[in-house]
C-alpha positions in Angstrom: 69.2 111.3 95.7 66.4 113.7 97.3 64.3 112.9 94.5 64.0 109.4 95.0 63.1 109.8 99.0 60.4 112.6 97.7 58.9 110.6 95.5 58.9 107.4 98.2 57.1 110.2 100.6 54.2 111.0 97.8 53.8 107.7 96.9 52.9 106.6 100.8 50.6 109.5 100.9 48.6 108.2 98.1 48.3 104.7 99.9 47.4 106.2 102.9 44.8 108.3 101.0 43.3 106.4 98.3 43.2 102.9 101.1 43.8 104.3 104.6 46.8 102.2 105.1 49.9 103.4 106.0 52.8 101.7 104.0 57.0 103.1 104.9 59.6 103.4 101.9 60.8 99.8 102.8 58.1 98.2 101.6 57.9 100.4 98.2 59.5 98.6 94.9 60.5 101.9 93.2 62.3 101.0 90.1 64.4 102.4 87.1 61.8 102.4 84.3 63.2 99.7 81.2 64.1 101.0 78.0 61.4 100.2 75.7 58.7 101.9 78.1 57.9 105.5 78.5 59.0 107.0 82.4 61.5 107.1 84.5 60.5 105.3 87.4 58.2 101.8 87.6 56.3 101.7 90.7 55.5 97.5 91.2 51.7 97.7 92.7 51.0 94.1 93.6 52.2 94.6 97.2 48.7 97.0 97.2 46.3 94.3 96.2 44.9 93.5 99.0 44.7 97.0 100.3 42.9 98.4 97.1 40.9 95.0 96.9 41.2 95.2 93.1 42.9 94.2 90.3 46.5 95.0 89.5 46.3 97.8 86.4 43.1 99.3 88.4 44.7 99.7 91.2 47.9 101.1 89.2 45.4 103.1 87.6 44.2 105.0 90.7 48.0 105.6 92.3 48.6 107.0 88.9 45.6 109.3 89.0 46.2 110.6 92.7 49.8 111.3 91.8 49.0 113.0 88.7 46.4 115.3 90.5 48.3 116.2 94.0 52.7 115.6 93.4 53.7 118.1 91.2 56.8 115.8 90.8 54.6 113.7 88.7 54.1 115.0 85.5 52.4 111.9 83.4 52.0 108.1 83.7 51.3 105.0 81.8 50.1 101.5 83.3 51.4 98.2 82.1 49.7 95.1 83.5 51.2 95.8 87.4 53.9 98.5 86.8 52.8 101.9 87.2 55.5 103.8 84.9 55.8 107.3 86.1 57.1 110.2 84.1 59.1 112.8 86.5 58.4 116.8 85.9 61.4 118.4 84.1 62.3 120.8 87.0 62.5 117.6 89.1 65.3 116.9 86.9 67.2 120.3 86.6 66.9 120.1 90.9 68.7 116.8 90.7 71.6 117.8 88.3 72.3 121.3 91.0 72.4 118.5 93.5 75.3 116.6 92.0 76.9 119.7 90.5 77.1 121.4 93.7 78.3 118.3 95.5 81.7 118.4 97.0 82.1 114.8 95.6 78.9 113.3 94.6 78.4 109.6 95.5 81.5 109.6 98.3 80.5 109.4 101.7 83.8 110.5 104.2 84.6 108.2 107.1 84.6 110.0 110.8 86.8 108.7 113.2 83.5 106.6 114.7 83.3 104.7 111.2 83.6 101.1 110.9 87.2 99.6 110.7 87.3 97.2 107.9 90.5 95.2 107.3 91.6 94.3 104.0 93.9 91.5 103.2 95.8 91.3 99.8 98.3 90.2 97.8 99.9 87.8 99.9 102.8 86.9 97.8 105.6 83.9 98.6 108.9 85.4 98.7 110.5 83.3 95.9 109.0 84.1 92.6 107.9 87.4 91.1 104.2 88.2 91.0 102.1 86.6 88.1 98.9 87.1 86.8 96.7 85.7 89.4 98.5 87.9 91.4 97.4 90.6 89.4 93.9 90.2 89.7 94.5 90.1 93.4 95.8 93.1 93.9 93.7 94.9 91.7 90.6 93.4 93.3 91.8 94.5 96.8 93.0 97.7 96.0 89.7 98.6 93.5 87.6 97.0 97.0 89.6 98.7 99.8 88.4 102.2 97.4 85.0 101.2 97.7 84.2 100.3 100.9 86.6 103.7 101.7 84.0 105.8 99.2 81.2 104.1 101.7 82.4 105.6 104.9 84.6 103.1 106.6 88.3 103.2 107.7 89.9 101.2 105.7 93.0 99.4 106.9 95.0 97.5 103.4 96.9 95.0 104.5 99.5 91.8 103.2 100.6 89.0 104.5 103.9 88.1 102.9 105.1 84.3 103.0 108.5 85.0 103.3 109.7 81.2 105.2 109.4 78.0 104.7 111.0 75.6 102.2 110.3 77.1 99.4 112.6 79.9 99.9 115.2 77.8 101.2 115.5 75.7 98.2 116.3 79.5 96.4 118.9 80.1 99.2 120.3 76.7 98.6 120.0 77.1 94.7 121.8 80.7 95.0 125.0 79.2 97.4 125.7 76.4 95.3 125.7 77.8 91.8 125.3 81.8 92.6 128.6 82.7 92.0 127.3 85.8 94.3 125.2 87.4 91.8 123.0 89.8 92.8 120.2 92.3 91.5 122.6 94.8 90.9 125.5 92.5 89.3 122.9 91.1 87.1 120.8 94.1 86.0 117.7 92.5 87.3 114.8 92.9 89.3 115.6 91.1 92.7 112.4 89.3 92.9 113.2 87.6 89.2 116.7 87.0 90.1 115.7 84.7 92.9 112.8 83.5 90.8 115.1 82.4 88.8 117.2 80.4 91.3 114.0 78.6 92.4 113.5 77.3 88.8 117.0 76.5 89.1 116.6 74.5 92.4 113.8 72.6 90.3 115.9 71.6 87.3 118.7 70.5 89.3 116.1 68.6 91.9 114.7 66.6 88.8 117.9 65.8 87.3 118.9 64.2 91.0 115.5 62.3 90.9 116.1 61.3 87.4 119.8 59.9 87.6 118.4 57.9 91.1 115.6 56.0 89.0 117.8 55.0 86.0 119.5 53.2 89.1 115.9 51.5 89.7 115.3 53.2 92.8 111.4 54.1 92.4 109.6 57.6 92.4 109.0 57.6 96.2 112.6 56.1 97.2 114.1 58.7 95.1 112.5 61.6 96.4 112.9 59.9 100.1 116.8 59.4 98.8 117.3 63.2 97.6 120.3 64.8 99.1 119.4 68.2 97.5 116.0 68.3 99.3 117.8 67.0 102.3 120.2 69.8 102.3 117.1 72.2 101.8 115.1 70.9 104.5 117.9 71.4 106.6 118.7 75.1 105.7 114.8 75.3 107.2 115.8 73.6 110.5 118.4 75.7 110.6 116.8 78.7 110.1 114.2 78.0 112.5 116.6 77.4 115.2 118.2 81.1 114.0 121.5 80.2 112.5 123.2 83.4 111.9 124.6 82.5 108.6 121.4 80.9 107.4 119.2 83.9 108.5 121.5 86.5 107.2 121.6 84.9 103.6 117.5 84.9 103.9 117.5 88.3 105.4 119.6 89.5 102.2 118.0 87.4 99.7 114.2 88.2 100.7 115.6 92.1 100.5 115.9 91.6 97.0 112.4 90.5 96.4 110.9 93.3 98.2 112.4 96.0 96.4 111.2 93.7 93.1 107.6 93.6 94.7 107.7 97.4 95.6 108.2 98.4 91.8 105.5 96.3 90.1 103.1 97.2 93.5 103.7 101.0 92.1 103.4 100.2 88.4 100.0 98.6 89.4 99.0 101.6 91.2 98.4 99.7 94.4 99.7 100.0 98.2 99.9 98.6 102.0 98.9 100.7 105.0 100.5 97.4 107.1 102.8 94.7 105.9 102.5 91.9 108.0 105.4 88.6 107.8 104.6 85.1 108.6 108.3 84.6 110.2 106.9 87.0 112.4 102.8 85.6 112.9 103.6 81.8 113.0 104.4 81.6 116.5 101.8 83.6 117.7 100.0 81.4 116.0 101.6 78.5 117.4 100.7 80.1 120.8 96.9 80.8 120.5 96.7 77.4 119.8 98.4 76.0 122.6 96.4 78.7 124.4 92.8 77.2 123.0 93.9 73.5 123.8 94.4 74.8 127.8 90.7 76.2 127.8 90.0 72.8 126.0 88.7 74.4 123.0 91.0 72.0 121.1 92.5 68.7 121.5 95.7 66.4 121.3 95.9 63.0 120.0 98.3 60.8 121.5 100.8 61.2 118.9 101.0 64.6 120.4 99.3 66.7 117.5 96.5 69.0 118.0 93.4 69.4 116.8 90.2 71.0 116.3 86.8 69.3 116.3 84.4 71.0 114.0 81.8 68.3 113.8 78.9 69.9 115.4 79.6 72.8 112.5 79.0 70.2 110.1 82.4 70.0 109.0 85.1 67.5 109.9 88.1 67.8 112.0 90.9 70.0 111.2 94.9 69.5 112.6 96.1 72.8 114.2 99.8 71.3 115.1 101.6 69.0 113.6 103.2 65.8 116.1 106.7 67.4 116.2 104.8 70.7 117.0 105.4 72.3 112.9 102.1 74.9 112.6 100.2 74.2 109.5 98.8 77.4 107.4 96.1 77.4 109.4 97.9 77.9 112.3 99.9 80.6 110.5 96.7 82.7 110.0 95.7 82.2 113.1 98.1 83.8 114.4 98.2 86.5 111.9 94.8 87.3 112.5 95.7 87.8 116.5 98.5 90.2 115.4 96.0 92.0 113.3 93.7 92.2 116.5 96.1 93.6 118.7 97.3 96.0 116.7 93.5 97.3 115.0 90.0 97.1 116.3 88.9 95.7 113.3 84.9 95.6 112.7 85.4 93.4 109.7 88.3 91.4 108.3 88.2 91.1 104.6 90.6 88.5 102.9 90.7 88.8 99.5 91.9 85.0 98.2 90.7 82.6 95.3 87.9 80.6 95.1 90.0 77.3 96.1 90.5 78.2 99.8 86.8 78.8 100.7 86.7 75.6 102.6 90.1 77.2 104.5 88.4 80.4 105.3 84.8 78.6 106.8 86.8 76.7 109.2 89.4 80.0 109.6 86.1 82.0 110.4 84.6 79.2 112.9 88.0 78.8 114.8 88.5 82.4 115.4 85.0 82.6 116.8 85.7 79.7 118.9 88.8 81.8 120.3 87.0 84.9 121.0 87.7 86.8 118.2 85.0 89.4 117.2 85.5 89.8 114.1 85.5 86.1 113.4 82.0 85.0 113.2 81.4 88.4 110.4 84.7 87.2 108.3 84.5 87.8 104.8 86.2 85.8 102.3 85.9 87.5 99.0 86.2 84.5 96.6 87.4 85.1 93.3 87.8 83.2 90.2 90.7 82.0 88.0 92.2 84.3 85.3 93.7 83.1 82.2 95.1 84.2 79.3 94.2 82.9 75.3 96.5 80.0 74.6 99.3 80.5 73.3 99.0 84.6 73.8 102.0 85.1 76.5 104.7 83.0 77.8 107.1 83.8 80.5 110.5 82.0 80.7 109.3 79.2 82.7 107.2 78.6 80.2 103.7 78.5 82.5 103.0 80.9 84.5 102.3 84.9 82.9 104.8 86.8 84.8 103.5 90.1 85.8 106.2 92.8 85.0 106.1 91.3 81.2 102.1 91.9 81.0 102.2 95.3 82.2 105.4 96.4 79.3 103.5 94.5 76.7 100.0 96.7 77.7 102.0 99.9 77.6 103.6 99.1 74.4 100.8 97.7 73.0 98.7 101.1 73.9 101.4 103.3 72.3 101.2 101.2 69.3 97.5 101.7 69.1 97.3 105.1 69.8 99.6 106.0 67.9 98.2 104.3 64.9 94.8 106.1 65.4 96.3 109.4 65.8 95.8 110.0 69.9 99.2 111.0 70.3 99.1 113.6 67.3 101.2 116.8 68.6 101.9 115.5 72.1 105.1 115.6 73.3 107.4 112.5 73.9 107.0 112.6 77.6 103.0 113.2 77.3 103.0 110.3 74.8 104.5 108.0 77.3 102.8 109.1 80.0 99.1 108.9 78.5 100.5 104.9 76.6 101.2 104.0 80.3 97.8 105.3 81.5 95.8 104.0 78.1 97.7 100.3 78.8 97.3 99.9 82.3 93.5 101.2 82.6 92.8 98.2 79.9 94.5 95.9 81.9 92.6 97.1 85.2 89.2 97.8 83.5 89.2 94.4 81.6 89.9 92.5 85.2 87.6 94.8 87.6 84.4 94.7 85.0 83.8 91.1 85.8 82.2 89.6 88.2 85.0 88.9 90.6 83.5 85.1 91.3 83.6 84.3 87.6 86.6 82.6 86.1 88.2 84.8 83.4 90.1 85.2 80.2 92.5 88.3 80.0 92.5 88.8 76.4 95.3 91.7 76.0 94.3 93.3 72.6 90.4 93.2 73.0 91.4 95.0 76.4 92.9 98.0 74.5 90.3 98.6 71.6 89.1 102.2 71.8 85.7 101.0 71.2 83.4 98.6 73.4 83.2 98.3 77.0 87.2 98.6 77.5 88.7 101.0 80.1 90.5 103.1 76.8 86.7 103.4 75.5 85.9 105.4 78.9 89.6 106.8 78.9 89.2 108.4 75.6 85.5 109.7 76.6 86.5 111.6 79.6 89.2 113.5 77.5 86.4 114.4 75.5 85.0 115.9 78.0 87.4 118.1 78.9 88.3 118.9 75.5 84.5 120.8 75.3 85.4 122.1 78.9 88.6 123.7 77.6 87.1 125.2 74.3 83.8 126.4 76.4 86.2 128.4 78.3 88.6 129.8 75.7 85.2 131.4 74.0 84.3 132.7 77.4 81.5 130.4 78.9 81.5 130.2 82.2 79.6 127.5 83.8 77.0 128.5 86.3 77.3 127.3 89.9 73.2 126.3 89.2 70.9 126.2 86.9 67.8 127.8 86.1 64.5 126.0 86.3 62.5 127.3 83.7 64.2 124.4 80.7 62.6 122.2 78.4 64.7 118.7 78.3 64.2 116.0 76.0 63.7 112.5 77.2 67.4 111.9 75.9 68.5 114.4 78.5 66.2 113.9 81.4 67.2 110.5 81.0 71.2 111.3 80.9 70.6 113.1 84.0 68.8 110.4 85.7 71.8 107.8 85.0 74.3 110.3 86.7 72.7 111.1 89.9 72.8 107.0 89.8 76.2 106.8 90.8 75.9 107.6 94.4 73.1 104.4 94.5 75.7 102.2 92.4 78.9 103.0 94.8 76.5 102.1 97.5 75.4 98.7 96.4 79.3 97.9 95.3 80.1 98.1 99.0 76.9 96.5 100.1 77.6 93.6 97.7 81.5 93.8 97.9 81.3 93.9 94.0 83.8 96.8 92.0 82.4 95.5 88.7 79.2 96.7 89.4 80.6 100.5 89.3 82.9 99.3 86.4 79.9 98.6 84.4 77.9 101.1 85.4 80.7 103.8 84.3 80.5 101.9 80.9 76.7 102.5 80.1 77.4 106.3 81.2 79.8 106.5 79.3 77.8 104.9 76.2 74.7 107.0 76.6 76.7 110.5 77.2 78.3 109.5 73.3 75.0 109.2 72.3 73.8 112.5 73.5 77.2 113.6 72.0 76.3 112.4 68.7 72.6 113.8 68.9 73.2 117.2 70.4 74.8 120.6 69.8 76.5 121.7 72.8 78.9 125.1 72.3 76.7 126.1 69.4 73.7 125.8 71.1 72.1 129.0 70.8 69.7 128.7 73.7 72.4 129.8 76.7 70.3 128.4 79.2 70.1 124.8 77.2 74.0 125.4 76.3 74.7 126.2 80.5 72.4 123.2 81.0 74.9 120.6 78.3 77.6 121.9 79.4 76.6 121.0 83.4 75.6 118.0 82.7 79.2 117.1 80.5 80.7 118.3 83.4 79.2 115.5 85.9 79.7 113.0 83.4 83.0 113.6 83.0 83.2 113.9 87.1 81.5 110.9 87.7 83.8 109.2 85.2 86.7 110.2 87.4 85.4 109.6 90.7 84.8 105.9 89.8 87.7 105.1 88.0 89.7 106.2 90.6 87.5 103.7 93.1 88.7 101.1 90.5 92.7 102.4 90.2 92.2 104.0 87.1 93.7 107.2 86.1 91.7 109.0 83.1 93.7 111.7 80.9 92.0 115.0 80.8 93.3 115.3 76.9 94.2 112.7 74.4 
């Protein structure tokens, strides 16, 4: 915001003048003013002190003075102990609202093709199981992240990594040839990525019942397990697959189809998407071979038993296997690899992997390995940590019984909003079609909003019906205000307003106004500081307290009966950037908002 910079500019000018020391706009500690004191912006004076060689509110005191007299931006000030509160001139705050109004799209900054590449990694789902609700506050993190750090001027590459081999989609394959009868998605009427779920589970029950029947023989836990033929045959479809049997890999080919089309539909229901898809089957054995790579140059090293190993000591953390004995990678070999793929296809500034809270030890040792392999990005790897989400006992149970499946949250959000709005009279003379449409944009920005407003490190409850109240800081809440909005918009124009492209000067505001205005121009500092601080909830909350303060104004102020036109142009502007601003960062979080409701 020009304001802001003009007001660092006067406030150097007093140093320089009152204390002949010259001070830059680094070193100022220019704050919003707090509610409960008069102003708008709380200049901190103790960095002064020993220029002014007096005390704090004296030396407040005299900046407040010098303002007063010689920046017409200035237009009153109060000291409190060493905060110089300073009240800004009305026509500052008229300047400020043309600024965002005549914006193109306030707050966004547009990536060239010289901008930073930042790579980010999401989702990452195993291939035999539908998503769930961790997975959900993965993917809305990284999609709600990738916005952000788009809406701050990088290229933004949105990547997964899908774990489509390994044992765990060979005990589906097994499950599927032994009692699949040859069902598939479309035999069955389900969602491919259920239906092998589902076969999975089946493995399970079948596995258990094996181990069960061998211990009523006496055999212990251990000896059973050791004694499995199931798991046998399962490890065995895996050697067999790895050695590219044509049976084996055409079943896995078909079977892992199925899944992606099932991914592909809840991806789009959750409003999120891939610029690159990246498959382990594909990155393990270039991972494999940067390994064996880093143990010629003797950046790693074998033990007799023929595995191979990194030693990490000297970065204060232990040492880490890279290949098993019989020459098996281990995930970190896997990402390894990945990340080399990555490389060679992007020249990627910074690599972002968007993973919970339990692999940060995995990604410290990921980032120190692919620094010791040359990898630039490496060293400047960014693990954004997240914590667990849960739902109130008892709330939702899926047919395994544990896990929140993801498909089932999302129909119960949409019927759940259509229930609700219906019951409080948003749908009143919509048609069917607009119903459904504005239920499926009500229920899933509750879902998202509820998710993205919390601090993504923080553990979390998803509480499904607190997440749709119309009141309250809940995505509907904001939804609901925005259609508002444009509701005013559309009668303003059907009585003939036309907005003005600016405003006149010559206004008086109240401080309700001035300070509406103020919280607006905000946005382009808050989008800012979410990128900085790789942080969507910060704009998530920030969109909340708009929204609450523009309901207040609402409440408190005429706006198409205004009879002043140049206080009704000035409402109608500033309802116009609200309701603009509201957009612009729901959309960095996923969010659609309906323009009536």
């Amino acid at each position: 915001m020009k304001l802001e910079i003009r007001l660092q500019e006067v406030i150097i000018n007093a140093i320089e003048s009152l204390y002949g020391q010259v001070e830059t706009a680094g070193q100022l500690s220019l704050q919003k003013t707090k509610k409960e004191f008069e102003g708008h912006y709380t200049l901190v004076v103790f960095p002064f002190l020993k220029m002014s060689k007096k005390g704090p509110e004296q030396t407040a005191q005299e900046i407040g003075e010098w303002l007063k007299a010689n920046a017409s931006e200035v237009s009153s000030f109060n000291v409190i102990k060493g905060f110089l509160n300073l009240t800004i001139a009305t026509t500052c705050w008229i300047d400020v609202l043309n600024e965002v109004h005549t914006a193109e799209n306030y707050g966004i900054t547009k990536a060239d093709d010289n901008s930073p590449l930042v790579m980010v990694e999401y989702s990452s789902p195993n291939t035999n199981k539908p998503l769930h609700l961790g997975h959900i506050r993965n993917n809305l993190l990284g999609f709600a992240l990738s916005e952000v750090l788009k809406a701050n001027g990088n290229r933004v590459v949105k990547t997964n990594i899908v774990n489509d081999r390994g044992i765990h989609i060979c005990k589906s394959m097994l499950a599927w040839q032994k009692w699949g009868n040859g069902e598939t998605p479309e035999s069955t009427g389900k969602k491919g990525d259920h239906l092998v779920g589902d076969y999975y589970v089946m493995f399970d029950k079948h596995y258990k019942a094996e181990l069960a029947e061998l211990q009523s023989k006496g055999l212990s836990k251990e000896e059973a397990e050791a004694q499995s033929t199931l798991m046998a045959e399962a490890r065995n479809m895996l050697r067999l697959w790895e050695a590219g049997d044509l049976e084996v890999v055409s079943l896995w080919e078909n079977m892992n189809s199925w899944v992606y089309a099932g991914f592909d539909e809840t991806y789009k229901r959750l409003g999120v998407d891939f610029d690159k898809i990246y498959y382990e089957s594909q990155t393990y054995l270039d991972g494999k071979e940067t390994v064996l790579e880093g143990l010629q140059k003797n950046i790693f090293y074998k033990k007799e038993d023929g595995s191979v190993w990194a030693d990490l000591t000297a970065d204060g953390l232990d040492h880490k296997l890279l290949l098993r004995s019989d020459g098996t990678s281990v995930y970190m070999t896997q990402d390894i690899g990945t990340a080399k793929l990555r490389f060679d296809d992007f020249p990627i500034n910074t690599m972002v992997y968007v993973v919970g809270n339990e692999q940060n030890y995995h990604f410290q040792v990921l980032s120190i390995l692919l620094d010791k392999l040359g990898f630039e990005f490496g060293k400047g790897l960014v693990h954004f940590s997240y914590g667990m989400v849960e739902l109130p006992e008892g709330k939702m149970k899926s047919r395994e019984g544990t896990v929140v499946d993801a498909d089932d949250l999302v129909d119960e959000m949409i019927a759940t909003a259509k229930e609700t709005s219906q019951e409080l009279g948003k749908l009143d003379g919509v048609s069917e079609e607009e119903a459904n449409n504005i239920a499926r944009m009500v229920g899933m920005g509750a879902l998202k909003y509820f998710i993205l407003k919390v601090d993504p490190k923080k553990n979390m409850t998803f509480n499904p019906k607190e997440s749709i109240d119309f009141n309250g800081n809940t995505g509907p809440f904001i939804q609901y205000t925005h259609a508002r909005i444009q509701s005013i918009l559309r009668k303003a124009a059907e009585q003939g307003i036309s907005i003005p492209t600016t405003l006149s000067a010559d206004i008086s505001l109240s401080v309700k106004e001035e300070g509406l205005v103020q919280q607006v121009a905000e946005y382009a500092s808050i989008v800012k500081q979410a990128g900085d601080e790789y942080n969507p909830a910060l704009i998530a909350n920030y969109i909340y307290d708009l929204v609450k303060e523009y309901n207040q104004f609402y409440h408190d102020y005429t706006i198409l009966k205004e009879e002043n036109t140049d206080l009704k142009n000035f409402r109608l502007i500033l309802s116009d950037n609200v309701g603009r601003v509201v957009k612009s960062g729901m959309s960095l979080l996923g969010i659609e908002v309906p323009d009536r409701m």
